[in-house]
NUTORPA-440032 format. One record per atom (N, C-alpha, C): residue number from 0; chain; x, y, z. Coordinates in Angstrom, 3 decimals. Layout:
N
R   num   cadena         c1         c2         c3
R   NUM        A          X          Y          Z
...
% end
This chain:
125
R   num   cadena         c1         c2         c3
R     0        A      2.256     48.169      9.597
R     0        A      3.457     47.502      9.122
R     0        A      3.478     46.069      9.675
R     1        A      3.784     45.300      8.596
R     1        A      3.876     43.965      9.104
R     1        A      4.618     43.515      9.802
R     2        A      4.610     42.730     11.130
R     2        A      6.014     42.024     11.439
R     2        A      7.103     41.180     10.724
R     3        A      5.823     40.337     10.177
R     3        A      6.659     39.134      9.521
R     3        A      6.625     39.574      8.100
R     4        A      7.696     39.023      7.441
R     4        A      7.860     39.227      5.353
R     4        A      7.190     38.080      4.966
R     5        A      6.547     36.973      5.554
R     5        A      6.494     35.923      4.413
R     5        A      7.172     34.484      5.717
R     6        A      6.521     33.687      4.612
R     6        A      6.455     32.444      5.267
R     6        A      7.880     31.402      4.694
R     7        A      8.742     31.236      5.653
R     7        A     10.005     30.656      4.880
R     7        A     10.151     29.124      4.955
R     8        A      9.733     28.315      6.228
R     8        A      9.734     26.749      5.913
R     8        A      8.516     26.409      6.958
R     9        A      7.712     24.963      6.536
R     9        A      6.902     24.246      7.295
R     9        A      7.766     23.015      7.874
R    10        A      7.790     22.818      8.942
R    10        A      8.487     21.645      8.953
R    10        A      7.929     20.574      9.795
R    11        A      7.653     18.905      9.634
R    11        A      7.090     18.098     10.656
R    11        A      8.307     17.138     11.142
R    12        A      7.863     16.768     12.379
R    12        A      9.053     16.074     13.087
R    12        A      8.832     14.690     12.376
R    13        A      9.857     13.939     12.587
R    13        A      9.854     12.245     12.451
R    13        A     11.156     11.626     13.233
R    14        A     10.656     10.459     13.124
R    14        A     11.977      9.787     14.293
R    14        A     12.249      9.042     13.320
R    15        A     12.002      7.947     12.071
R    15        A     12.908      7.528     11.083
R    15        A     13.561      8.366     10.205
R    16        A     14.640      8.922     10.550
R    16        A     15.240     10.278      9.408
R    16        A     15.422      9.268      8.240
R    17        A     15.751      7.838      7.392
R    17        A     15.996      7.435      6.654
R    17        A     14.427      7.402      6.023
R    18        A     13.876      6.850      6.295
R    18        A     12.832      6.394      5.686
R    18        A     11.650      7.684      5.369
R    19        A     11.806      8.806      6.194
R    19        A     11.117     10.202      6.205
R    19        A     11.827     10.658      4.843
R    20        A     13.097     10.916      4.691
R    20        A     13.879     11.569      3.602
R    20        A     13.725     10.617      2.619
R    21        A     13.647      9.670      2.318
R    21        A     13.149      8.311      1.223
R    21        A     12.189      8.626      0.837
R    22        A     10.528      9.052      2.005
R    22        A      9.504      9.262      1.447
R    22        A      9.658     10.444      0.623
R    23        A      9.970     11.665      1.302
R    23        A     10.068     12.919      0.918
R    23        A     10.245     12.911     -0.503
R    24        A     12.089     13.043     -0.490
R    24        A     12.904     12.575     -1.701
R    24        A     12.000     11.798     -2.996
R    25        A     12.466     10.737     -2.633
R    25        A     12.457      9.491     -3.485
R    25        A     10.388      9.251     -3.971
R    26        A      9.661      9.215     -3.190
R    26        A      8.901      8.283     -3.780
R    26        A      7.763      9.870     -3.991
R    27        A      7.786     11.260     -3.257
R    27        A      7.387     12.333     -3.445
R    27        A      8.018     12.861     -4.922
R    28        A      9.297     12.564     -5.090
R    28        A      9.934     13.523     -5.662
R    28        A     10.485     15.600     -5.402
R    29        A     10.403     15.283     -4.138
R    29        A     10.700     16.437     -4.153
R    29        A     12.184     17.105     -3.741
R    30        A     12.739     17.741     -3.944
R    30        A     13.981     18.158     -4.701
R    30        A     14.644     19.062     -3.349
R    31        A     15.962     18.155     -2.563
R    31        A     16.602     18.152     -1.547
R    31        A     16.907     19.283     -1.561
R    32        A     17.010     20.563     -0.907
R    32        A     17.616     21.926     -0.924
R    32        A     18.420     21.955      0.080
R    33        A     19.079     21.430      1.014
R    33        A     19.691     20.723      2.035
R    33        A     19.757     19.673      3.542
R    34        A     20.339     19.503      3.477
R    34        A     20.293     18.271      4.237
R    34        A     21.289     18.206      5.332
R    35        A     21.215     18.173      6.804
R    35        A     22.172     18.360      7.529
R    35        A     21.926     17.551      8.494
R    36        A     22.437     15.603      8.051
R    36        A     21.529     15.040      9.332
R    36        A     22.335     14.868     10.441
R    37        A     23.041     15.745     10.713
R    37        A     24.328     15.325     12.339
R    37        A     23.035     16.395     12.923
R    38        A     21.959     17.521     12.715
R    38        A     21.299     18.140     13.582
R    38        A     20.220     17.895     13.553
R    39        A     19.499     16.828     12.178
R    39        A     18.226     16.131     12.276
R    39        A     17.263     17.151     11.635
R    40        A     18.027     17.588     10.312
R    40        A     17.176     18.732      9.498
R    40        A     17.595     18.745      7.977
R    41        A     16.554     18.468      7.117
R    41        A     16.382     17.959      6.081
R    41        A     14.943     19.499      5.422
R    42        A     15.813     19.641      4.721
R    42        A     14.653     20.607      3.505
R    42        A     14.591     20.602      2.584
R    43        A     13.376     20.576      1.999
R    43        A     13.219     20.163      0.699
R    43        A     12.613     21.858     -0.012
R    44        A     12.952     21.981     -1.485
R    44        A     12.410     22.521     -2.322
R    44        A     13.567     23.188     -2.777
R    45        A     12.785     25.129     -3.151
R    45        A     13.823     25.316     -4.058
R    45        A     14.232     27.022     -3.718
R    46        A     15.458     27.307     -3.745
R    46        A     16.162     28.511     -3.182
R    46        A     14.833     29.759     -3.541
R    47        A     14.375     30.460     -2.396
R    47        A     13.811     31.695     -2.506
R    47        A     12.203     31.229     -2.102
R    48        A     11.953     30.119     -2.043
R    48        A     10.680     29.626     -2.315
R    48        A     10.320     29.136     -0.615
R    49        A      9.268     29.147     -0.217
R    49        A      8.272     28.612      0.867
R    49        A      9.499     27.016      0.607
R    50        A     10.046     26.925      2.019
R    50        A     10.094     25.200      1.786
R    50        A      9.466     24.387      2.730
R    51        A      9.826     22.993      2.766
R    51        A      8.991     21.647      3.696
R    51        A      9.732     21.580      4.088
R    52        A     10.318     21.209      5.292
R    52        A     11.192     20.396      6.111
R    52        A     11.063     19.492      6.583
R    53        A     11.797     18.270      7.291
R    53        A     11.801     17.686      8.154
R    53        A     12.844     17.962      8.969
R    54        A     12.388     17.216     10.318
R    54        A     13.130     17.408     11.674
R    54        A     13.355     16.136     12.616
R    55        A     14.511     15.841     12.872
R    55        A     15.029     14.621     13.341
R    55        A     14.068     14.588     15.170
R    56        A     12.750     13.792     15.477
R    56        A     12.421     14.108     16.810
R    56        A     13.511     12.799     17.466
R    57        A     14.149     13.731     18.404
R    57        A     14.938     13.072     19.564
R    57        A     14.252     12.212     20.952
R    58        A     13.120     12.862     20.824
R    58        A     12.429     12.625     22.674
R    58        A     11.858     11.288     22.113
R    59        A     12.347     10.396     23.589
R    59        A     11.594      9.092     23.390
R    59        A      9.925      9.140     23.385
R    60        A      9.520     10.226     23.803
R    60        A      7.943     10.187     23.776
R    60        A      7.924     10.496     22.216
R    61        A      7.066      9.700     21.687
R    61        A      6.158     10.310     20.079
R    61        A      5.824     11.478     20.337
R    62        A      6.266     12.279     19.087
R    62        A      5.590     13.309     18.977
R    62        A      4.248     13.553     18.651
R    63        A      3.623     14.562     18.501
R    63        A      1.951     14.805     18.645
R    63        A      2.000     14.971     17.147
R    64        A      0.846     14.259     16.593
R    64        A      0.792     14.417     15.166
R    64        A     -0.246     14.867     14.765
R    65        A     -0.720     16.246     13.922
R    65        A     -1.841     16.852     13.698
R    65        A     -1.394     18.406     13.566
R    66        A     -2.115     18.942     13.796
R    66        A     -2.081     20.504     13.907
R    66        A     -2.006     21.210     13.003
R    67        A     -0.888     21.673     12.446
R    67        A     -0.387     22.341     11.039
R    67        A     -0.446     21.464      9.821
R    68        A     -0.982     22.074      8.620
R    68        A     -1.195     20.726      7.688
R    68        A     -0.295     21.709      6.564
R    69        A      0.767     20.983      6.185
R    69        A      1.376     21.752      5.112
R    69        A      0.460     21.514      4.051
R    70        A     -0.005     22.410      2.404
R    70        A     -0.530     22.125      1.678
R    70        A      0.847     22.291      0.436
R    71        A      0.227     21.414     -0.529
R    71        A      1.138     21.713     -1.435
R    71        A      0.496     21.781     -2.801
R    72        A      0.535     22.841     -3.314
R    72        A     -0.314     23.360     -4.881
R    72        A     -0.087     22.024     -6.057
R    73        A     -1.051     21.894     -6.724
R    73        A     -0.965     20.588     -7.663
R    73        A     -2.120     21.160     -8.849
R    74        A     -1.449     20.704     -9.982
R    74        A     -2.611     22.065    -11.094
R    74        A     -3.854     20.607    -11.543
R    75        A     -3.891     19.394    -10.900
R    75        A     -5.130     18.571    -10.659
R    75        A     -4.726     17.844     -9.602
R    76        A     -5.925     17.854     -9.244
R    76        A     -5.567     17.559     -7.680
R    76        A     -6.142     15.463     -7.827
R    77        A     -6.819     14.979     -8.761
R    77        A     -7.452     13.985     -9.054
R    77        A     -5.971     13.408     -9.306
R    78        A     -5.369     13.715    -10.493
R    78        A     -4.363     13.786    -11.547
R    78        A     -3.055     12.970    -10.006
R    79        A     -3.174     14.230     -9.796
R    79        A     -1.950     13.892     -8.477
R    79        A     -2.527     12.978     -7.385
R    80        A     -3.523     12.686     -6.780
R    80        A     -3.927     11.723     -6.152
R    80        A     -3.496     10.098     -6.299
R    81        A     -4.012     10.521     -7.651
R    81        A     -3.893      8.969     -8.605
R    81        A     -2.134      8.556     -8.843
R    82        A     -1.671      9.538     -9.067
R    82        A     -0.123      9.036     -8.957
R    82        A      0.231      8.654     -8.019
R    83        A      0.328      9.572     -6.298
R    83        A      0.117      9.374     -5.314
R    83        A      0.039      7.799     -5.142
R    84        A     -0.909      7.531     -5.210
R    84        A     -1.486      5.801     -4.747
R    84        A     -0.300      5.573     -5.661
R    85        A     -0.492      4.941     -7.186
R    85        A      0.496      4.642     -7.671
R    85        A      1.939      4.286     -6.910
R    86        A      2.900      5.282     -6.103
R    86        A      3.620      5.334     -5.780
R    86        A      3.373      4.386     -4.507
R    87        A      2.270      4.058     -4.005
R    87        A      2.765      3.922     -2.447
R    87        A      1.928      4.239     -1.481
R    88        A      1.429      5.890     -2.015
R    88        A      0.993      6.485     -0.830
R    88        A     -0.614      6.145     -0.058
R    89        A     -0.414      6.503      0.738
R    89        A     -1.606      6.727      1.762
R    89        A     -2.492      8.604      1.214
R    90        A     -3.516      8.224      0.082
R    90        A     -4.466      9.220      0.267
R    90        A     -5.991      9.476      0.239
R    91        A     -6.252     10.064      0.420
R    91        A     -7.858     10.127      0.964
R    91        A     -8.314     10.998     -0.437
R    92        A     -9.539     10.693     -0.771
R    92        A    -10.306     10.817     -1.909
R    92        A    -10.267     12.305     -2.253
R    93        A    -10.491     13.183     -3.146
R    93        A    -10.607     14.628     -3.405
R    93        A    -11.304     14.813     -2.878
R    94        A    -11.723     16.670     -2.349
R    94        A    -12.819     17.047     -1.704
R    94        A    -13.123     18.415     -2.506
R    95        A    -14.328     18.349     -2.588
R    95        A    -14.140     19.732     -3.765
R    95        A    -15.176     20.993     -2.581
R    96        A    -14.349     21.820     -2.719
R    96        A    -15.274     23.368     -2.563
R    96        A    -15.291     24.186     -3.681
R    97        A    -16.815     24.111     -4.239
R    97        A    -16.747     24.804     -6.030
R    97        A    -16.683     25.653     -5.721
R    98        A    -15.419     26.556     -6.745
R    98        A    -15.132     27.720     -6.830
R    98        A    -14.116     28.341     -5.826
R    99        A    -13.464     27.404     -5.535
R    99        A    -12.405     27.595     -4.160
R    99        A    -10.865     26.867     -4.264
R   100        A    -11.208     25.506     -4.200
R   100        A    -10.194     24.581     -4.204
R   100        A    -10.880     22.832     -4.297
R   101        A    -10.149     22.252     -4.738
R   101        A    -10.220     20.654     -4.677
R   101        A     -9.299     20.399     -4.148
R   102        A     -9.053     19.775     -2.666
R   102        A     -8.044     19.081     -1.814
R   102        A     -7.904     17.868     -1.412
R   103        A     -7.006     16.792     -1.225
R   103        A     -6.953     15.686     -0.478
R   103        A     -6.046     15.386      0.259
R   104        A     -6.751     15.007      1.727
R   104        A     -5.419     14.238      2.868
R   104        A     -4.739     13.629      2.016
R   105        A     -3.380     13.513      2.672
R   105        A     -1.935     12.737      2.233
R   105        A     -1.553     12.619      3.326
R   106        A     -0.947     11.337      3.937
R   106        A     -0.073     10.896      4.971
R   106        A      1.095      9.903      4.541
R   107        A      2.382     10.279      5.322
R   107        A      2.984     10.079      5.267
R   107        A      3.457      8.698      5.915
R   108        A      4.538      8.034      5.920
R   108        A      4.636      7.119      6.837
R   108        A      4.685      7.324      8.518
R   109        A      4.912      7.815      8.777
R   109        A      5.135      8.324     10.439
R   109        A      3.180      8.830     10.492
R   110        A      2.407      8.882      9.743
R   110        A      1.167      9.592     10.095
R   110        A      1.128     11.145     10.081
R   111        A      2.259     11.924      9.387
R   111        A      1.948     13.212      9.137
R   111        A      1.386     13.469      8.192
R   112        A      0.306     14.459      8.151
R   112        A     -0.922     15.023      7.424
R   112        A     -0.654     15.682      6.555
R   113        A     -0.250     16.042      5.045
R   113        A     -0.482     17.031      4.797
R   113        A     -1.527     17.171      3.040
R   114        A     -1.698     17.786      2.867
R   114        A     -2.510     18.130      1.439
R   114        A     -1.703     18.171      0.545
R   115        A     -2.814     17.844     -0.628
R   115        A     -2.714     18.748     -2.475
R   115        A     -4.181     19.306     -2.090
R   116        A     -3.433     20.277     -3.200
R   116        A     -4.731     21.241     -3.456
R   116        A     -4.810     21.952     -4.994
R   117        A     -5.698     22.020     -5.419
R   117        A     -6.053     22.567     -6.714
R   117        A     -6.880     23.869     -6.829
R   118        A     -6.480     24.941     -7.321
R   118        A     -6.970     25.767     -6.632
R   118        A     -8.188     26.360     -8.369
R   119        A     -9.357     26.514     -7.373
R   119        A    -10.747     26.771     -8.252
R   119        A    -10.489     28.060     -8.631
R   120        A     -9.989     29.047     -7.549
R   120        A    -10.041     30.686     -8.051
R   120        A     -9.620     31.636     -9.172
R   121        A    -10.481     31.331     -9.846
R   121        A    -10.162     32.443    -10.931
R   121        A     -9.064     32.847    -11.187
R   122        A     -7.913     33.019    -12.063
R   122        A     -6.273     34.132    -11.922
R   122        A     -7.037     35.450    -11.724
R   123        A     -7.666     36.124    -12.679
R   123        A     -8.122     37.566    -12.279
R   123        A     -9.179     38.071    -11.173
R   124        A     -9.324     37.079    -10.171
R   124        A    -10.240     37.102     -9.130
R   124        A     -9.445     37.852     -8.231
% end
């Protein structure tokens, strides 16, 4: 028996809450599911679903940036790259594993990491 049901939010810290929720929001497009910045917590997506978060970091030391890489599904991963730039962003070229996935770094303004990914696997695999 499992402990856990399922995976409910990823979340990375940032210390500009304006300009983190701008990126998110606004130039991502991705779709506010609430927002509570008197505690420095911002989530994005959509009721029932895996969401992203952000998190207001308080400590004057920078936080450590790396570790957990949220991915986020994209049905071309080239397709979405190219908009990506378009917009603004900071991304790193596709990487293909045939028969697996096509992925590329994405960073954010603060330097958080995370992916698109396109996924190679078969539906009836």
């Amino acid at each position: 028996m499992s402990l856990f049901k399922g995976l409910n939010t990823v979340s990375v810290p940032v210390m500009d809450w304006a300009k983190a929720k701008a990126f998110y929001h606004d130039t991502l497009g991705l779709p506010i599911l609430f927002d509570i910045e008197e505690v420095g917590w911002c989530e994005f997506g959509e009721v029932g679903q895996t969401t992203f978060a952000i998190s207001l970091w308080r400590d004057a030391t920078p936080p450590v940036r790396g570790g957990t890489i949220p991915v986020f599904n994209v049905d071309d991963c080239a397709q979405a790259a190219a908009e990506l730039r378009k917009r603004g962003v900071k991304v790193d070229d596709p990487v293909t594993y045939p028969g697996m996935v096509i992925y590329a770094d994405v960073h954010d303004p603060e330097g958080n990491l995370f992916q698109i990914a396109q996924s190679l696997i078969p539906a009836n695999a």
